[in-house]
N, C-alpha and C positions, 0 to 999 in steps of 0.2 A: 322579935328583933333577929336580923340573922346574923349566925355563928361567927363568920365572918368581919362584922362591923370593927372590931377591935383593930384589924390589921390597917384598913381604911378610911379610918374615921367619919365613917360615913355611916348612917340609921336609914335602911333601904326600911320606908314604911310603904302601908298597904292603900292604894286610894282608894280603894272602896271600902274600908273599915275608915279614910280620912273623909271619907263622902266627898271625892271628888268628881266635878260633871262629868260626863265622859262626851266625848266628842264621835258625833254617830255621821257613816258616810252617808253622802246624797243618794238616793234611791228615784232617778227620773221614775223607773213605772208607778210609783206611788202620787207624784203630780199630778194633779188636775187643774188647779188654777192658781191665781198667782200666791196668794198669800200661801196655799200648800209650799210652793217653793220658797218663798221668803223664811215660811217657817223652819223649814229644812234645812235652807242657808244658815243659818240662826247659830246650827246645830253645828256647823263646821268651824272652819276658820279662815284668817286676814281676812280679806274684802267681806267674802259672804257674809262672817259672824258678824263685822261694821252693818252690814243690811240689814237682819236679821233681829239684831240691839236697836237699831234704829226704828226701826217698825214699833219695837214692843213699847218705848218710850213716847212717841210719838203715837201709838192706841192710848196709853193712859193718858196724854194730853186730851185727847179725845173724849174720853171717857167720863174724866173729872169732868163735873156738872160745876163748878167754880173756877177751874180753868177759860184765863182769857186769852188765845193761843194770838203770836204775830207771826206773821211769814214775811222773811225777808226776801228780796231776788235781787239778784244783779246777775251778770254776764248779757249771752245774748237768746237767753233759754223761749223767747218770742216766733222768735228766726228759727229755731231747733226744735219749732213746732213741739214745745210741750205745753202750751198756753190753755190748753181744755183741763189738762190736771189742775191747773192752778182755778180752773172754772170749778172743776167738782170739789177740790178741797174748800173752795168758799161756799159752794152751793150745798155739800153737804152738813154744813155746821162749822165746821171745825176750825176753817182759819176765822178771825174776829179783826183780823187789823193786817193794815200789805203795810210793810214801808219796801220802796222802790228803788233803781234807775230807775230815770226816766225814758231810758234809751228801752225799757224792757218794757213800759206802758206803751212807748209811740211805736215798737214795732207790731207790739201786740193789737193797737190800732188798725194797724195795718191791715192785720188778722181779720180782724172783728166786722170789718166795711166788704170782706170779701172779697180781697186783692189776694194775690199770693205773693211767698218766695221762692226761690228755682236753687236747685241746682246748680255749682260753680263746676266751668269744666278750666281743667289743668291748662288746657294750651291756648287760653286765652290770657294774653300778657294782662298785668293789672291797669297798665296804663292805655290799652285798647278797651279794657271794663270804664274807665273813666272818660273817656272819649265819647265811646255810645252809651253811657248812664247809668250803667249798674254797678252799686255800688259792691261791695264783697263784703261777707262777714266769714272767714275761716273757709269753708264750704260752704257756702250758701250766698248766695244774690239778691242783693234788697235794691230793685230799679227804682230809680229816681222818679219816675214817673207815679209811685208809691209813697214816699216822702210829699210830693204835692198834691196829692187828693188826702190825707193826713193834713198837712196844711190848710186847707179847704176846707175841713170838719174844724179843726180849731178856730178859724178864724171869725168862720161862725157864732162857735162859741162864744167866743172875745167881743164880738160887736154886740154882744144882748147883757154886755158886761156895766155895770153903775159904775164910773169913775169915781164915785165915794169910796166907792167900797175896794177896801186894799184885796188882793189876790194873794191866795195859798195857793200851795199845792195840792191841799187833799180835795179844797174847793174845787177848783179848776177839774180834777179829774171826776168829783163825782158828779161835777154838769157835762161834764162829755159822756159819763156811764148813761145818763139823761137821756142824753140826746142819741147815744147808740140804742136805749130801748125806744124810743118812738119813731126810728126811724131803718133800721137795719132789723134782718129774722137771725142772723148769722149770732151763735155765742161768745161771749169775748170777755176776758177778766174786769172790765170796765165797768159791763154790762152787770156782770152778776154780782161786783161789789154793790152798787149802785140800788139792785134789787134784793140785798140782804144787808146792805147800809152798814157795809165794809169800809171802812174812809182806807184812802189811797195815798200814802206820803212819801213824797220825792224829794228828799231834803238837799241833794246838788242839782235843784232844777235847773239852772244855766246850763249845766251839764246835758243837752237832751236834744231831741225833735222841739218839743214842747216849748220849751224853754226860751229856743232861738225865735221859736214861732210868735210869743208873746213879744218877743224884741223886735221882731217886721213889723209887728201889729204896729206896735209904739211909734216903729217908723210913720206908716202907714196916716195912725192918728194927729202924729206930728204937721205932716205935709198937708191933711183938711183943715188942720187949724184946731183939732180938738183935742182933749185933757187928756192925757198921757194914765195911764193904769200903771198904779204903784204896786210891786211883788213885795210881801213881806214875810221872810224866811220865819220869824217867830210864833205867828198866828199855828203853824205849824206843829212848830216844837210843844209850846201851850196845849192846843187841842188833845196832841200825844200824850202828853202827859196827864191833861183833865180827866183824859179816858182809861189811862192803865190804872192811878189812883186808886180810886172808889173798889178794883175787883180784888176777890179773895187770893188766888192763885194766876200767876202769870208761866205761862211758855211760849219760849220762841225757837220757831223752825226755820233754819237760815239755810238757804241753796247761796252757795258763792260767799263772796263777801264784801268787801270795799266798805263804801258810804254807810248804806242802807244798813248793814250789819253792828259797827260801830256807832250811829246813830239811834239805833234801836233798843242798843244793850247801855251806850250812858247815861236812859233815863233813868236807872238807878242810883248813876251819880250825882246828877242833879238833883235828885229828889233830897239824896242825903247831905247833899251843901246846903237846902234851902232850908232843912231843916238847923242844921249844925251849925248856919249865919240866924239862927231863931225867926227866921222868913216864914215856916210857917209848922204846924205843931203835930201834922199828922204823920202814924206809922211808917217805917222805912221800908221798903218796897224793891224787892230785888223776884229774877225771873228762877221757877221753882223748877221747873223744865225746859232741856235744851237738846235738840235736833241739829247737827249740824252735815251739809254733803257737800264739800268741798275738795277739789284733789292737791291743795297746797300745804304741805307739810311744816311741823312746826320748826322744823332747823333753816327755812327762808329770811326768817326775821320779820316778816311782814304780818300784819293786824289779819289778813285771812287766814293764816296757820294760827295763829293764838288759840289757844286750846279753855273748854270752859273751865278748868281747875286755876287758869291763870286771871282769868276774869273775876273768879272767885275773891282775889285780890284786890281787886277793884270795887268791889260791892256789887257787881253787879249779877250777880247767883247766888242762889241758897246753894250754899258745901252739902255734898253727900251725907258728910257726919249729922247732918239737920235734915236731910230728906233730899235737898236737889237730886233729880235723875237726869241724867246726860248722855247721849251717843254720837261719835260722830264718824263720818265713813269718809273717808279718803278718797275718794271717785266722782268723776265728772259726773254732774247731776243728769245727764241725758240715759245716764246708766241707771243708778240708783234712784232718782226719784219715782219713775216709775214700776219700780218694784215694791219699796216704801210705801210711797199713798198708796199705791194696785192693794195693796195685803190691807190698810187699816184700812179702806174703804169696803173691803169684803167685808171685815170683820165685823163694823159698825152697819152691816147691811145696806150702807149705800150700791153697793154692788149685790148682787144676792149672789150666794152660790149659787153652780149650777146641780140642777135635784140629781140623786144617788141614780136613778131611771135614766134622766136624760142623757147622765153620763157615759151610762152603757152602751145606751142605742146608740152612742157617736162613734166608740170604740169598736160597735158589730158593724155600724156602718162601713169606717174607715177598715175593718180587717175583709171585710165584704170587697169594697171596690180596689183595695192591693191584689187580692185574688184574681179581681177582674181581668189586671192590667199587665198582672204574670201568662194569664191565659191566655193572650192575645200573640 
């Protein structure tokens, strides 16, 4: 204790006799590939350490072999071209279940048919974008002429549809994942659900490309005089929930928030009314792991800042004091998620490192050709 403290009332203790972490600077020359940096990040703090926590939480989701991991998505992360991540996270294992936008499937669509989107430039008024048919998302241009060959694949879809048979969401998207493998080479989240039997759920489908598309159709069927296709939001709900039931361990990784997020975390509470109205007698079911990358803070008010210790109160998280693990990062997912999955997909060798050898010769190479180009 030091001598001093009496005057202060203060106990200046030691943190390394308190065994506290210590917080180590970034060392770029030590970097080699992403998760090196992620891991480094880890090590620091604000933003970075959020990446960092995230990653590590999000490998033990991974990792657990009873872990049934969901990935939510909302915004426009389609359009912001990060739609391959979300490929590899399902192709590598790890996501087991999307709930959606549907604005984030049909741009991804988009994707996947081998359309593109542009660049938005500054000095074009929005209302000259609306004129010649490009529509704007932030930065970025989703022409019209893209929304209708999208239309075009669904429609398809919808006419090899039985009027019997009511229409989900998750239906509806894994016959288009379908029909993007037997007819397109290009990768696309639709696709790779569809080939690792990922179900897809849109729970505000009216909300969407999709959505409206199914409503033309309707038109469409109406005007030939044929039986109209009934959408039924609960076949949905149901399936979601016939599926989380039965596994040991649930985690969810949510980019953004809105629908998709709250829709995915109140199957806890529905399970626990259906039990608690004596509906039906099996174990209560809340998610044991949570991932969160959103940059909406919790003094907003709004369901995308709600924090998992708040949820906790809901039922719908196992509390820390019982094992839940939680991270969540405060950054626009265009940032952070790519750092996040880059690091657990090394990890879990879907990425391989690159060998200790090649790494050299990249670094003699690159100090080889700066030499060159000072010499000149």
């Amino acid at each position: 204790m030091n001598k001093h403290a009496g005057h202060t009332a203060r106990e200046l203790r030691d943190p390394v006799e308190d065994k506290l972490v210590p917080t180590i600077p970034l060392d770029l020359s030590k970097v080699q590939t992403i998760d090196d940096l992620v891991r480094a990040m880890g090590q620091t703090a604000f933003t970075g350490r959020q990446v960092g926590d995230a990653a590590d939480v999000l490998e033990a989701m991974a990792r657990d072999k009873d872990c049934f991991v969901v990935l939510t998505l909302s915004g426009a992360l389609t359009v912001a071209k990060m739609g391959l991540i979300i490929c590899d996270l399902i192709d590598s294992g790890i996501v087991k279940a999307i709930v959606s936008t549907g604005a984030m499937m049909a741009h991804g669509l988009v994707e996947a048919t081998g359309r593109s989107h542009f660049r938005y430039d500054p000095k074009i008024d929005d209302r000259e974008l609306f004129r010649i048919g490009y529509n704007r998302v932030y930065d970025s241009l989703e022409p019209e002429i893209n929304l209708d060959h999208v239309e075009a694949v669904i429609q398809s879809v919808l006419w090899q549809w039985d009027p019997a048979q009511p229409v989900s969401s998750w239906e509806i998207h894994r016959r288009m994942g379908e029909y993007l493998r037997r007819t397109v080479k290009e990768r696309g989240i639709l696709r790779s659900a569809y080939e690792k039997n990922v179900p897809v759920f849109v729970p505000a489908f009216t909300d969407s490309e999709v959505g409206i598309d199914l409503a033309l159709h309707n038109h469409e069927r109406a005007k030939q005089g044929q039986p109209l296709l009934k959408f039924d939001p609960y076949i949905d709900l149901e399936h979601f929930t016939s599926t989380l039931v039965p596994q040991k361990r649930l985690g969810l990784f949510t980019l953004g928030g809105g629908v998709p997020r709250n829709w995915a975390q109140q199957f806890g509470v529905y399970v626990e009314l259906r039990i608690r109205r004596g509906l039906d007698n099996f174990d209560l079911k809340r998610y044991h792991y949570g991932v969160r990358i959103c940059p909406e803070p919790v003094n907003w008010g709004g369901l995308s800042g709600s924090t998992y210790t708040e949820a906790v109160s809901w039922g719908k998280f196992v509390p820390p004091e019982e094992g839940g693990r939680f991270a969540e990062v405060l950054e626009d997912a265009t940032v952070a998620l790519p750092l996040v999955a880059g690091a657990v997909l090394q990890r879990i060798g879907y990425f391989p490192r690159p060998a200790v050898g090649q790494t050299a010769k990249k670094k003699a190479a690159g100090r080889k050709s700066a030499a060159t180009v000072g010499s000149r």
